[in-house]
N, C-alpha and C positions, 0 to 999 in steps of 0.2 A: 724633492717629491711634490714641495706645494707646484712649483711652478712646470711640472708636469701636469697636475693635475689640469691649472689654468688652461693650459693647450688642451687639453682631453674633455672639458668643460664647454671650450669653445666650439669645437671642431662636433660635441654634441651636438653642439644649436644648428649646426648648417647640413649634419653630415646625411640626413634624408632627404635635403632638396639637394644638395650637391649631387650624391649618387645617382637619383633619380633624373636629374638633366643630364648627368654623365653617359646612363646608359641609354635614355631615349634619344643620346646624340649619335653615340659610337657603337650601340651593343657588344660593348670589349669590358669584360670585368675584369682582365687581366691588367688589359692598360689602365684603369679604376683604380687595383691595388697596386698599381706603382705609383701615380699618382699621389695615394695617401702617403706611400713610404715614404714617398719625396718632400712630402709637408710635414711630416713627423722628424724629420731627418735635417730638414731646413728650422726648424724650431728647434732642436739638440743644439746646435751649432751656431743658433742666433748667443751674442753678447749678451750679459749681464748687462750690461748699461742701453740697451736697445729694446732687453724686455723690460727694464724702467719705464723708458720711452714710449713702449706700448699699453703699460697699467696707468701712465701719466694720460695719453692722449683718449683710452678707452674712457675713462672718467672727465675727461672733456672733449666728446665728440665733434661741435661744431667750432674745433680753434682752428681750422680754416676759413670761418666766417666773421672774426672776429677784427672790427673797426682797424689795429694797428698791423693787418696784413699789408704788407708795403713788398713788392716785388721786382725782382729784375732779371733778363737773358743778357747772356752772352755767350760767347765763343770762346772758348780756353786761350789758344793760340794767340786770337786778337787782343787780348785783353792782358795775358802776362805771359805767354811763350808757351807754359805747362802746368802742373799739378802743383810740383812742390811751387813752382814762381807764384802760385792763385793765392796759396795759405801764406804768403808774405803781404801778398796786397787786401787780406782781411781789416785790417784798419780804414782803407777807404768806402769798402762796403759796412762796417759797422758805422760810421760816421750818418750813412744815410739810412740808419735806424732798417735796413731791410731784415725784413723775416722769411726773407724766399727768397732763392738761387736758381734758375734755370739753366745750367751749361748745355750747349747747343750737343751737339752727339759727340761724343768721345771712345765709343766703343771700336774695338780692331777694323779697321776700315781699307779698301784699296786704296792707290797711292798711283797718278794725282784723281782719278774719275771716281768718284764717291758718292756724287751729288748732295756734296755738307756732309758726310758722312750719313746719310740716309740708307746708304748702300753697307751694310753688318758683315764683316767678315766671322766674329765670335761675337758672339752674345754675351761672353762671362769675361773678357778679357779686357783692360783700359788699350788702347791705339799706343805702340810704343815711343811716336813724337809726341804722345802729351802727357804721359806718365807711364804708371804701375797702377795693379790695381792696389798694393798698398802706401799708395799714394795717393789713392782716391777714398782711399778708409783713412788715413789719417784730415785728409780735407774734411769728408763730413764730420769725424769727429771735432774739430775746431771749430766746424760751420756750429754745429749741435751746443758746444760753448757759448758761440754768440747769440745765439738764437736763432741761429738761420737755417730755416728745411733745405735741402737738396733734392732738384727736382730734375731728372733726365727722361730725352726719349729714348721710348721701347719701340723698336719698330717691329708693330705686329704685322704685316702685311707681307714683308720681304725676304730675304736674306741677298747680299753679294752673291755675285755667280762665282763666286771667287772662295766663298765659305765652304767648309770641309764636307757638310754635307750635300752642296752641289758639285763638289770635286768628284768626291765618290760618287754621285749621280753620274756625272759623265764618264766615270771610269767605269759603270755597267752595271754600278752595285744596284739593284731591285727594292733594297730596303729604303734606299736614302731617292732612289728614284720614285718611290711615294711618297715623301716628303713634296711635292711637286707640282703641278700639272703637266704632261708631258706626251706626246698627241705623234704618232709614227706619218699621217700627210692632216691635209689641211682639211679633212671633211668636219670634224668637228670643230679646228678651231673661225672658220671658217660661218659657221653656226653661231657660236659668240658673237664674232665680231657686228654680224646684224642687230644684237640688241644692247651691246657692252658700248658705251662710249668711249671717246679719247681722249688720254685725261692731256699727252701733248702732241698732239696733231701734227705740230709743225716740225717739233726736234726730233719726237719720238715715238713715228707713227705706226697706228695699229698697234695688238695688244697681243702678240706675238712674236719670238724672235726664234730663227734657225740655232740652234747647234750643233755644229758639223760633227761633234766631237760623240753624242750619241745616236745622231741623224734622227733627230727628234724637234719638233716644234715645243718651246718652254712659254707657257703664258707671263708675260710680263708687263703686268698694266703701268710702268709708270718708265722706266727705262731699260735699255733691255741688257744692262750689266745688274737689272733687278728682279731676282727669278721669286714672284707668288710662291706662297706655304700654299699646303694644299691642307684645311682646317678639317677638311672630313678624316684626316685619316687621323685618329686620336695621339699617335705616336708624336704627333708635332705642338698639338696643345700641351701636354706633358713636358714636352722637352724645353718650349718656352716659356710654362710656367715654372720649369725649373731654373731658369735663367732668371725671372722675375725676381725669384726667392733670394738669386746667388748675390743680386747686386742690391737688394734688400736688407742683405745682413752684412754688407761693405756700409751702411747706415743711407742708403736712399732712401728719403721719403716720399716720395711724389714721381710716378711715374706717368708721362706725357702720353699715353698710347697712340702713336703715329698710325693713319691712315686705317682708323680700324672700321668705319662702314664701309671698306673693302675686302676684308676677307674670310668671308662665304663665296665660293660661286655655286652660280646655279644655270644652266645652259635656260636661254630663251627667254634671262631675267636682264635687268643692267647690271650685276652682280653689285648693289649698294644696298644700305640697308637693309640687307634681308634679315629673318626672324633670328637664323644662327647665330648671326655676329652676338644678338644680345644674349643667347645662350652662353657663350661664350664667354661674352663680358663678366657676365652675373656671377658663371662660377670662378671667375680671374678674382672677384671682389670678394667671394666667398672665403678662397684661398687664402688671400691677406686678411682676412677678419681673424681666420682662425690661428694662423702665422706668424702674424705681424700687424698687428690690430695699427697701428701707429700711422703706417704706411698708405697713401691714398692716388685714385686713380684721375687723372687729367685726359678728359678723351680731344684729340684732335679729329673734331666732325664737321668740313666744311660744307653744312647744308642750307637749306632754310629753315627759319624760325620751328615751323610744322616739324622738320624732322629731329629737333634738336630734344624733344622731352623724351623723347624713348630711350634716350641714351643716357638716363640719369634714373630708369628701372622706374619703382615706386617705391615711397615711405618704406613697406613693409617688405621688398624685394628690390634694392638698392641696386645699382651698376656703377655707374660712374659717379665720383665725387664732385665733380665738376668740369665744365668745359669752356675752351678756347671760345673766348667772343668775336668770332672772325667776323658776324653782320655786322655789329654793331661799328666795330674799327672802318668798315667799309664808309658807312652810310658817315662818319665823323667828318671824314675824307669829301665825301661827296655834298656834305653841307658847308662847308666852308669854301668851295669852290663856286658853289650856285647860291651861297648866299640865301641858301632855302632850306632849313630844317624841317619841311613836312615828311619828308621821305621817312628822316631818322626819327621824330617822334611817331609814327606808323610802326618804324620796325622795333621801337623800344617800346608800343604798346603790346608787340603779340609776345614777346619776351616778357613783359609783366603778367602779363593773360596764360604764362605756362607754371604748371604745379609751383609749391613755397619750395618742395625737395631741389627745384632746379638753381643750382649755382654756376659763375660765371669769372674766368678770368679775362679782365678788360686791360685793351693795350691801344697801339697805338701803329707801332711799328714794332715788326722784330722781324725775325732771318729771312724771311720770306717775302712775295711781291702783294703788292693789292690787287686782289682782284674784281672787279668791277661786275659783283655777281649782286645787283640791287633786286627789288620786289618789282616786276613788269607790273604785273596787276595792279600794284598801287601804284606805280608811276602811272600806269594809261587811265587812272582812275580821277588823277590829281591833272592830267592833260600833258603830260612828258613824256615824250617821243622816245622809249627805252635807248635804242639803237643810237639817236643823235645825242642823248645824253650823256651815254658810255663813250663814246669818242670826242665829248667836250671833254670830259673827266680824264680822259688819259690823257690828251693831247694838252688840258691845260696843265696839269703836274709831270708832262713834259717841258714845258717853259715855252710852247710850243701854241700860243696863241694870244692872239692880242690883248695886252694889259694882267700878262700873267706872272706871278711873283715866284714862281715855283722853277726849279731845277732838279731836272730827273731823267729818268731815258724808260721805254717802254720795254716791258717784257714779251717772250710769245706773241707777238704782232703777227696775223692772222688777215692778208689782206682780200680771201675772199670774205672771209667773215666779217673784217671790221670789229677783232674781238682783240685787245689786248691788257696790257697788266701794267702798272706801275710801281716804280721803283725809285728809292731814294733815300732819305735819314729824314727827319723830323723835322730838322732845322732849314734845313736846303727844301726840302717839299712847302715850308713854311713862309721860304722867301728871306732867310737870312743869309745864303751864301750869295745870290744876286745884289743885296742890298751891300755886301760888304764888296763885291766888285764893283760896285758902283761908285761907293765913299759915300752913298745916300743914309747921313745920320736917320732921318725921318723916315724912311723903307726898314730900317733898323728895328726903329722902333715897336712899327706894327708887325715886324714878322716875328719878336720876342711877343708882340701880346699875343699874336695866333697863336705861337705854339704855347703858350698858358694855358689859353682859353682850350684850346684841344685836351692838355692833362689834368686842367681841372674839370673840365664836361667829363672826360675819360675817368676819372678819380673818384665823382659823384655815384656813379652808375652803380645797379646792384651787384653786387661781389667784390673784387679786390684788384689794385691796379698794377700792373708791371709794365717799366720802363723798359726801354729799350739802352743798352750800356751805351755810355754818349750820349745822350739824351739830354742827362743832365747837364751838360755842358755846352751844350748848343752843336755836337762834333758833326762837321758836315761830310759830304757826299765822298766815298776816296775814287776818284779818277783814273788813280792811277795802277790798278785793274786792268785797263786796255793794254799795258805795258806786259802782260804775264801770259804768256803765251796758254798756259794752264785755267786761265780764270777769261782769258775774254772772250769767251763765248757763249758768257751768262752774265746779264748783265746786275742780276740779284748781286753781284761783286760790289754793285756801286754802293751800296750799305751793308756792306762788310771787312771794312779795313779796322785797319791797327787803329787799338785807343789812343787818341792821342791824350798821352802825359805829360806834355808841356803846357798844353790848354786845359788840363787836371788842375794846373799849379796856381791858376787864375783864380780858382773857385770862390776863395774868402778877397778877392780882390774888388772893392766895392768901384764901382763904376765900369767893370767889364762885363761881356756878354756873359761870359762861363756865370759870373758873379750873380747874373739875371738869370739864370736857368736854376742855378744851384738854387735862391734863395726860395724861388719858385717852385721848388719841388718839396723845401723845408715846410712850406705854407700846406700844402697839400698833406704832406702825415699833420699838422695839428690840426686840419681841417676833420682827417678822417679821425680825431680822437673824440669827437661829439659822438655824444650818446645817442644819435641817429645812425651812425656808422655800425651799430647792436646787429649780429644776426636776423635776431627779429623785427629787424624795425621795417616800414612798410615803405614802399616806393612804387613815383606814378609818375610820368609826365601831367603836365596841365597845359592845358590852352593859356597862351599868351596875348592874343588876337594881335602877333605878330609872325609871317611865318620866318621872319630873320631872324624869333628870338626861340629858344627854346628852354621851356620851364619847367624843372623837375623838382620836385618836394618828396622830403625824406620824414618819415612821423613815427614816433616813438611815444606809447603814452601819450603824454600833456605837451610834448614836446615838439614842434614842427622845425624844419630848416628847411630852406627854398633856396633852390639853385638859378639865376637867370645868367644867359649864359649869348650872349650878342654874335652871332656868327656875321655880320656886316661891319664894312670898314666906314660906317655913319653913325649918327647918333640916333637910338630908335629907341620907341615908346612900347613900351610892355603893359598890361593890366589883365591882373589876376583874378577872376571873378569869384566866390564865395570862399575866398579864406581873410576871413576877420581877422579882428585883432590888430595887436601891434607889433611888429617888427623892429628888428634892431639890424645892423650891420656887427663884424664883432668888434669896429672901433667905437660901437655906442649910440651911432648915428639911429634916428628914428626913418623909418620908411614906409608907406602907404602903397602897399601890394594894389592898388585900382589903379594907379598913375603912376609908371616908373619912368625915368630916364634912365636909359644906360649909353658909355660911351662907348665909342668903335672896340670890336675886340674884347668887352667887356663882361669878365666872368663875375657876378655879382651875391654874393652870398647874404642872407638874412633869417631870424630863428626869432620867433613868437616869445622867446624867454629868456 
């Protein structure tokens, strides 16, 4: 009875702004009280040990913000084959103290065109080459032992054309055909395409695809084996928030929400960010409060800075709990190529300039490409030619320009545009897979301090940092992708191979690479155990009156820690203007924040106390 009650207490607190956004979205009370059923009915049926998990986590709301968040993605299949192979290889993910799990999509997916399984055949169902779904409740139950959340995407945008309810679409059914967008000739869609952009131009052009099958025009803004929800029709929020619920009480914590400033359309708009999605959102969050309090939401918003605070609601009307730091990864990328961090400390000042409620997961690499989507304005402001900038940047993390240490291959290459994307692993982008064809000990060198210098800048930043699997062991590019008839015609393949577990076995091997990545990423959790790393603690970029160096300070109380962070392959001069005091390094060293040396590649830590 108590723990009825709990649910009936919570679902108090939200259930007049839930209703209320419910009906000014849908005017369906009917679809309203299934809605509820399904949240009361999703709460019956949640574990005993899950609603622990929710009375533990309501009474500490921000342990998502909390200093020893240490994260990582991967790919089920790459990484140990399946479900049950993942919870055998738990001992290597505990070894590196992680507290977050992201596995790439694993839900019922076609076979082989999926797009990473972006493309959803069932919502509620594990993919039967990578498991069961109670196979994926026994994982997070042992993840939950170790300490580790389970974070998956929900792709809110899509379904497979291949999913039951586009089946039955094409078989004529009228119900699951409003589930949809779905247009008898091209006048309307026709109408979109004037103000809708293309998200792929080249592969996957226009935001429409025929099906013969109910001679119907299907809007499909991303591929066209990927048929749009149609968000206006209340039936499809319902049904996917009931899918949220089902893999919610298999013990996910942390859902990724794929591609969600796209799905509202509105004819005559670019169907992005519009006002519904946050409708949407708000009452997604509401639902997990009252649910499954435990459970939190990960928006993937690839926008600019300006668009990113709306999608974290406010204090008192919350949406998302945090989001993917795609500018930031960009601009990492792009200062260590041009040896010039003004770009990225510009774009880490309008990210501090957004509300305290905005959080951020910071990375580096993971499943996807870089896209070279910088701040124009502040480029043509600083005197950088946008256009010539973006094509030094791909084409040098192509390896593909004089004196450049990087191996990679371009994504989406765009040659009216001159618009394309890069791709690679951390270590190969870095300049360690060239330096080991070479036998160049001393290229060696500096392409283990870049990739530091990138996870400890990445690590410092505010919110929480996740690895990319392989990372930590320097794992480079797999090549051999071109060889798979299924995979080479995306080149996102090139950072997507098998772990290697041979090069795993190096890790405690003192004097190898693997040895230099592991010990480097050890250094990184005791860095984040400073009581600077606190939720609340404050963070800013500082002028360095260098712009090869870039200086971030973290302040807690009486407490300061400074980050200097050398993105040049020279020795350069730092000076930090109004922070007194004396500094230490944490070997004890004294240091004089007005006069720094730092060496090539050099990430340089120091703290007041």
């Amino acid at each position: 009875m108590a723990a009825k009650q709990e649910f009936e207490s919570r679902f108090a607190k939200h259930k007049d702004e839930l209703e209320w956004l419910f009906m000014e979205l849908y005017h369906n009370r009917e679809g309203l009280e299934v809605l509820e059923r399904e949240m009361a009915e999703a709460y019956n049926a949640r574990s005993a040990e899950l609603k622990a998990l929710d009375k533990a986590r309501s009474a500490d709301p921000e342990w998502y913000k909390r200093g020893n968040m240490f994260g990582m993605t991967m790919y089920t299949d790459l990484f140990a084959g399946n479900l049950k192979e993942l919870v055998k290889k738990l001992p290597y993910l505990k070894e590196q103290k992680l507290t977050y799990l992201h596995l790439m999509p694993l839900l019922q997916m076609p076979h082989p065109h999926n797009d990473g399984g972006y493309a959803v055949e069932d919502f509620d169902t594990v993919d039967p080459a990578l498991g069961t779904n109670k196979d994926l409740e026994n994982l997070t139950r042992e993840l939950r032992k170790a300490g580790i959340s389970l974070c998956l995407d929900f792709v809110m945008n899509h379904t497979a054309s291949t999913h039951r309810w586009a089946m039955a679409a094409k078989a004529g059914d009228p119900w699951f055909q409003a589930y949809y967008h779905l247009y008898d000739d091209r006048t309307i869609p026709d109408q979109y395409e004037q103000t809708v952009p293309q998200v792929f131009p080249n592969t996957a052009p226009g935001n429409f695809t025929w099906c013969e099958e109910m001679h119907k025009w299907v809007l499909t803004t991303f591929h066209d084996y990927q048929w749009d929800l149609n968000y206006a029709n209340p039936a499809v929020f319902v049904d996917m928030t009931k899918s949220i619920l089902h893999l919610a009480n298999l013990g996910v914590e942390v859902f990724r929400i794929d591609a969600v400033p796209y799905i509202w359309k509105q004819l005559g708009t670019t169907c992005r960010n519009l006002p519904q999605v946050h409708t949407i959102v708000r009452m997604l969050r509401m639902v997990l409060e009252c649910v499954c309090p435990a459970v939190i939401l990960k928006g993937e918003v690839v926008m600019a800075p300006k668009e990113l605070a709306a999608y974290f609601g406010t204090p008192e009307k919350p949406e998302c709990h945090m989001l993917y730091n795609v500018s930031t990864m960009v601009n990492l990328w792009g200062a260590l190529a041009s040896r010039d961090t003004r770009l990225l400390k510009a774009q880490l000042d309008a990210l501090h300039a957004l509300p305290k409620n905005c959080w951020f997961v910071n990375y580096l690499r993971c499943h996807d490409d870089i896209g070279w989507g910088l701040d124009e304005a502040v480029e043509n402001r600083l005197g950088i030619d946008p256009q010539k900038h973006k094509e030094y940047l791909y084409h040098f993390y192509e390896g593909n320009f004089p004196g450049s240490w990087a191996k990679g291959e371009l994504y989406n290459y765009d040659p009216a545009t001159g618009d394309a994307r890069s791709c690679g692993t951390t270590a190969s982008l870095c300049g360690v897979e060239q330096a080991l064809e070479k036998g160049d000990k001393t290229a060696l060198d500096y392409a283990v301090k870049r990739d530091l210098l990138l996870h400890t800048a990445m690590a410092f930043l505010q919110g929480f940092p996740m690895l990319n699997c392989g990372d930590e062991i320097a794992q480079l590019n797999g090549w051999d992708y071109k060889n798979d008839p299924d995979r080479v015609e995306d080149s996102r393949n090139l950072h997507r191979s098998k772990f290697n577990w041979e090069d795993a076995k190096q890790r405690t091997r003192k004097g190898t690479l693997q040895n230099a990545l592991w010990q480097g990423m050890e250094q990184l959790r005791q860095m984040r155990a400073d009581p600077c790393f606190a939720p609340d603690a404050w963070v800013t970029t500082w002028d360095s009156h260098n712009p090869g160096v870039l200086a971030l300070v973290r302040k807690r109380g009486e407490e300061t820690l400074v980050g200097l962070f050398n993105f040049t392959e020279y020795p350069a001069g730092a000076s930090l203007d109004a922070l007194g005091g004396e500094y230490h390094t944490p070997e004890g060293t004294s240091v004089w924040l007005a006069d720094v040396e730092l060496e090539p590649y050099q990430a340089l830590l120091v703290k007041n106390k």
